[in-house]
TORPA-4810 file (N, C-alpha, C, O; in nm, 3 decimals):
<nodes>
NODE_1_0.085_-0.116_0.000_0.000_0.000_0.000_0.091_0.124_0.000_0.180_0.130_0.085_X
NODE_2_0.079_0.195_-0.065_0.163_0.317_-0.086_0.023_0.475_-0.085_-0.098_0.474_-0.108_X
NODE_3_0.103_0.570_-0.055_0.002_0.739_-0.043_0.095_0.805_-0.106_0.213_0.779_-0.127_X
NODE_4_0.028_0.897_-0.133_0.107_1.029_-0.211_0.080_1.153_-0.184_-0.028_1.193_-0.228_X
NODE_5_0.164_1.252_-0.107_0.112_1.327_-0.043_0.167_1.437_-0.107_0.288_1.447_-0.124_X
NODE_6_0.068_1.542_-0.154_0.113_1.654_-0.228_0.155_1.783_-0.109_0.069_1.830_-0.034_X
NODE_7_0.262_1.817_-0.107_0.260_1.950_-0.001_0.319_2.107_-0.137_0.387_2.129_-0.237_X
NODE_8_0.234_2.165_-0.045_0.195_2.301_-0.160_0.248_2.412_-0.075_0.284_2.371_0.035_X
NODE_9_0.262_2.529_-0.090_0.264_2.662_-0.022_0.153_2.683_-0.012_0.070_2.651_-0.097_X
NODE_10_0.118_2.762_0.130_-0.029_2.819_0.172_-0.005_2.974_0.067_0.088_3.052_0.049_X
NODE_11_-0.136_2.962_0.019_-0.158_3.113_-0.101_-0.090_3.198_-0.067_-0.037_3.259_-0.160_X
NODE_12_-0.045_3.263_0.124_-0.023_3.404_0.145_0.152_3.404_0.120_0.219_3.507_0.114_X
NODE_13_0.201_3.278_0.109_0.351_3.243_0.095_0.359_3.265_-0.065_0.276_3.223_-0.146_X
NODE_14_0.518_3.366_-0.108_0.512_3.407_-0.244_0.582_3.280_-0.276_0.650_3.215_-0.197_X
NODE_15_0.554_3.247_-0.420_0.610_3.112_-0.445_0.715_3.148_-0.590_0.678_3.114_-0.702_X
NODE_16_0.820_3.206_-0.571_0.910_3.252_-0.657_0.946_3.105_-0.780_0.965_3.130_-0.899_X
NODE_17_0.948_2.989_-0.737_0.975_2.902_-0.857_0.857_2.885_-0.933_0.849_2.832_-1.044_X
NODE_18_0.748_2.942_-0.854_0.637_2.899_-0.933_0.586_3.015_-1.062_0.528_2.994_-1.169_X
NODE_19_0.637_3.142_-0.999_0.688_3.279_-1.077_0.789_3.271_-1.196_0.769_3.329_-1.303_X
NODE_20_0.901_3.193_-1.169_0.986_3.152_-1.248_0.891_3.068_-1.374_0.863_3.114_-1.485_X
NODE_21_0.856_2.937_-1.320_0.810_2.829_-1.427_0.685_2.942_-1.478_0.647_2.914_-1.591_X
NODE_22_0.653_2.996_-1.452_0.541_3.077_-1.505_0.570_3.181_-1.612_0.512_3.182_-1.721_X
NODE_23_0.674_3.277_-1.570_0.727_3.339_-1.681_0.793_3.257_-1.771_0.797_3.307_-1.883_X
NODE_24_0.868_3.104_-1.759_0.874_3.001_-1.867_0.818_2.996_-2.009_0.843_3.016_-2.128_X
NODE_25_0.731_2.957_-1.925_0.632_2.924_-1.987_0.539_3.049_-2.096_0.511_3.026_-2.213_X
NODE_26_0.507_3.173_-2.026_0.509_3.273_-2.170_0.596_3.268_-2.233_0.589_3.256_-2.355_X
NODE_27_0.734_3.278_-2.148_0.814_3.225_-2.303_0.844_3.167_-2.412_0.927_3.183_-2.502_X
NODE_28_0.754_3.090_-2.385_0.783_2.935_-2.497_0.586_2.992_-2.581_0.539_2.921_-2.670_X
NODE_29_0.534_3.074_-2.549_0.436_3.107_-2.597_0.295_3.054_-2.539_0.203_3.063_-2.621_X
NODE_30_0.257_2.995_-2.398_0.164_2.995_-2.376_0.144_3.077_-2.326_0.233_3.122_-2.254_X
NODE_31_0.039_3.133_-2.332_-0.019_3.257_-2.284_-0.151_3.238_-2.226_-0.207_3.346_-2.206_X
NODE_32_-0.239_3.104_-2.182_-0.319_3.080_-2.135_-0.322_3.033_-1.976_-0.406_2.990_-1.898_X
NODE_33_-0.215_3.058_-1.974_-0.174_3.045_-1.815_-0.204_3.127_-1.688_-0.130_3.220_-1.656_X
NODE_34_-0.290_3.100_-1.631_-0.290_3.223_-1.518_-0.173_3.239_-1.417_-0.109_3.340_-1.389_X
NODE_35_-0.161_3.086_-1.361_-0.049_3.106_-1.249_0.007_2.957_-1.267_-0.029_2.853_-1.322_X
NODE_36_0.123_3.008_-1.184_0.163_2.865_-1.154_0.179_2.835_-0.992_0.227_2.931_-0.930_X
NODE_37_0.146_2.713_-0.910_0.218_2.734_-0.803_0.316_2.604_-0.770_0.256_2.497_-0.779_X
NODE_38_0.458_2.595_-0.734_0.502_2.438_-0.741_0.523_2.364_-0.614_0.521_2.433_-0.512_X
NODE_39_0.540_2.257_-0.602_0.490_2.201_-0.487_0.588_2.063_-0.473_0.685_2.041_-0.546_X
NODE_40_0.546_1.984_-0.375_0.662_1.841_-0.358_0.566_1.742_-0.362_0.450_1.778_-0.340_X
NODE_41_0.596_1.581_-0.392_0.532_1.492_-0.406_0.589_1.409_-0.314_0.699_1.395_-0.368_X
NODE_42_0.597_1.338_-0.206_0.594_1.235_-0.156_0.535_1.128_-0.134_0.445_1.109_-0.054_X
NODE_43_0.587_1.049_-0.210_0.545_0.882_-0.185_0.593_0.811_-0.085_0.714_0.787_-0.077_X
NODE_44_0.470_0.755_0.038_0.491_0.707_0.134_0.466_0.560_0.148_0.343_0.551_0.146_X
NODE_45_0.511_0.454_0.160_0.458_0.320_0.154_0.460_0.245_0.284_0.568_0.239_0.343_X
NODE_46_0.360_0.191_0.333_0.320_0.065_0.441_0.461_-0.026_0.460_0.558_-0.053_0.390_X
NODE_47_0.427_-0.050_0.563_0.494_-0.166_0.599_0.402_-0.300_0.563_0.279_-0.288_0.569_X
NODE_48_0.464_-0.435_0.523_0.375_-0.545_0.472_0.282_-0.563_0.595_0.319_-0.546_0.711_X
NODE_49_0.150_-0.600_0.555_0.112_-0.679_0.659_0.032_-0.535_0.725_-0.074_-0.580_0.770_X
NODE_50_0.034_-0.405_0.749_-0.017_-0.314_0.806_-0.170_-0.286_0.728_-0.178_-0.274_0.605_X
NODE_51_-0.311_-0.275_0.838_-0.413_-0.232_0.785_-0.433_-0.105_0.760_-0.391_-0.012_0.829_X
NODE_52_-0.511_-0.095_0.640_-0.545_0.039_0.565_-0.602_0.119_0.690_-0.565_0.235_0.671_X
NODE_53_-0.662_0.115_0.788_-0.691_0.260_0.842_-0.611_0.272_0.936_-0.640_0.372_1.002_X
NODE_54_-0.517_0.216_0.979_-0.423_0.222_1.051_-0.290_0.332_0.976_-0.241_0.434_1.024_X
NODE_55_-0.257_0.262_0.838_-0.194_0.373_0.790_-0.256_0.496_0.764_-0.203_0.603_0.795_X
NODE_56_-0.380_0.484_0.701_-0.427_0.625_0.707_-0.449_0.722_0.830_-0.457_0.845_0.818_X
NODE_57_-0.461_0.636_0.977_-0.435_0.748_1.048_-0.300_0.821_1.063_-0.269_0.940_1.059_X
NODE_58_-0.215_0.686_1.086_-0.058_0.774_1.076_-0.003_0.840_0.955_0.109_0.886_0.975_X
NODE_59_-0.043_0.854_0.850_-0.083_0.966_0.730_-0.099_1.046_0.785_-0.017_1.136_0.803_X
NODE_60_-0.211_1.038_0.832_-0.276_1.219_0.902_-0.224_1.276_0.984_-0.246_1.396_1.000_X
NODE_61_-0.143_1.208_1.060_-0.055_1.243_1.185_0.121_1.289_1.122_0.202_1.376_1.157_X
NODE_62_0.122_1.209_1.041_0.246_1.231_0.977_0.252_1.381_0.899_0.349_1.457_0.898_X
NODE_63_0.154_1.397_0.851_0.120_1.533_0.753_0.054_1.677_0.850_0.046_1.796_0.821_X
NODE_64_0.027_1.625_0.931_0.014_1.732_1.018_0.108_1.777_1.150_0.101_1.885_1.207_X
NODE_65_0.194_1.670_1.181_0.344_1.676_1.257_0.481_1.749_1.149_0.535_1.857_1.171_X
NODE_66_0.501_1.685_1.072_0.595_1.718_1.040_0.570_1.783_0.863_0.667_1.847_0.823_X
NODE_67_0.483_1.773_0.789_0.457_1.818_0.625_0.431_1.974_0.651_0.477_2.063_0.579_X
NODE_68_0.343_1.995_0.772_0.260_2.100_0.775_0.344_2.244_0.773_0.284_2.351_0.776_X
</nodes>
């Protein structure tokens, strides 16, 4: 069993790479872009043998201890 946990900047945080990939990107000529914002992906996986709501609580605990 594996999760994937997206962590983002909260809106009021300026997100300068996301400014960057954004002006990129007009560069190369899209111009339908409003914003960009960029973010991290973590893939988290179970130990064998562990039940699904068991990991999903320590998910929630995990992402609100230390992601947040």
């Amino acid at each position: 069993m594996k999760a994937v946990v997206y962590v983002t900047l909260k809106k009021s945080v300026l997100d300068p790479q996301g400014k960057t990939i954004h002006s990129a990107l007009g560069s190369l000529g899209f111009r339908n872009v409003g914003g960009v914002r960029c973010g991290k992906t973590i893939e988290i996986a179970a130990k064998a043998g562990v039940e699904a709501a068991a990991f999903e609580r320590d998910l929630k605990n995990m992402c609100e201890k230390l992601l947040a």
